[in-house]
C-alpha positions in Angstrom: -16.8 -7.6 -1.4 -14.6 -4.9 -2.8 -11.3 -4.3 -0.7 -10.2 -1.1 -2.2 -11.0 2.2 -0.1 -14.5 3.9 -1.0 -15.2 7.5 -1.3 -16.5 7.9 2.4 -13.1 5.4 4.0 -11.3 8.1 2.4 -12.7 11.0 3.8 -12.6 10.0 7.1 -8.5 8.8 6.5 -7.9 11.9 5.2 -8.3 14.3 8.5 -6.1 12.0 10.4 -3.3 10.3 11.2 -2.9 6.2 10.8 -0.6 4.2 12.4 1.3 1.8 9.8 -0.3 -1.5 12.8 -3.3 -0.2 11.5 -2.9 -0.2 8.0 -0.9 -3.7 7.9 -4.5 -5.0 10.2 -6.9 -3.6 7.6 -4.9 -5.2 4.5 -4.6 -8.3 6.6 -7.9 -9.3 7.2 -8.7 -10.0 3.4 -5.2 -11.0 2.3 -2.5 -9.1 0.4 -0.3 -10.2 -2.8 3.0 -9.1 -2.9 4.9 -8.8 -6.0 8.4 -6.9 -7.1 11.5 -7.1 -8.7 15.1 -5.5 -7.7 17.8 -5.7 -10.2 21.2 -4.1 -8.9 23.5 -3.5 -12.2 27.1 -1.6 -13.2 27.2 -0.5 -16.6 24.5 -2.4 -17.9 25.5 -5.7 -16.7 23.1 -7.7 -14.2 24.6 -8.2 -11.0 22.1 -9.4 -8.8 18.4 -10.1 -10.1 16.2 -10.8 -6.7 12.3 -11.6 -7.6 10.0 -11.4 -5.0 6.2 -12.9 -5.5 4.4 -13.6 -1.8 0.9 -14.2 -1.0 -0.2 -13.6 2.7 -3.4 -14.3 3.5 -5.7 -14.8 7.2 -6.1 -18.5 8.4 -9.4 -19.0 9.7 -11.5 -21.9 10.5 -13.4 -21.5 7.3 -10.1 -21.9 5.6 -7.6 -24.0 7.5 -3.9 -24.0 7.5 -2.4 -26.7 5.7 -1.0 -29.5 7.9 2.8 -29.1 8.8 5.5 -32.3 7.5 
């Protein structure tokens, strides 16, 4: 099961407009990986170095959510 758009998804995206709910529903329902880096510097010296890496993913009943502590 591929997750990326085919040929005829992007046809019919292309004509009209989508609402950013519907976009965030369509990545949701198979999971997303999130991954960046931001790096704020002055003159070459690292100030502040924030490293991002989430995974978000649907909780079903086929895969439950882990208990909570």
């Amino acid at each position: 099961m591929s997750t990326a758009l085919d040929e005829e998804d992007t046809r019919a995206l292309a004509g009209r407009e989508v609402a950013l709910i519907d976009i965030l529903d369509r990545l949701l329902q198979g999971g997303v990986v999130l991954a960046g880096d931001l790096v704020l510097s002055i003159a070459d010296v690292d100030l502040v170095r924030i490293d991002l890496r989430a995974v978000i993913a649907p909780v079903d009943a086929e895969y439950p959510a882990p208990p909570l502590l």
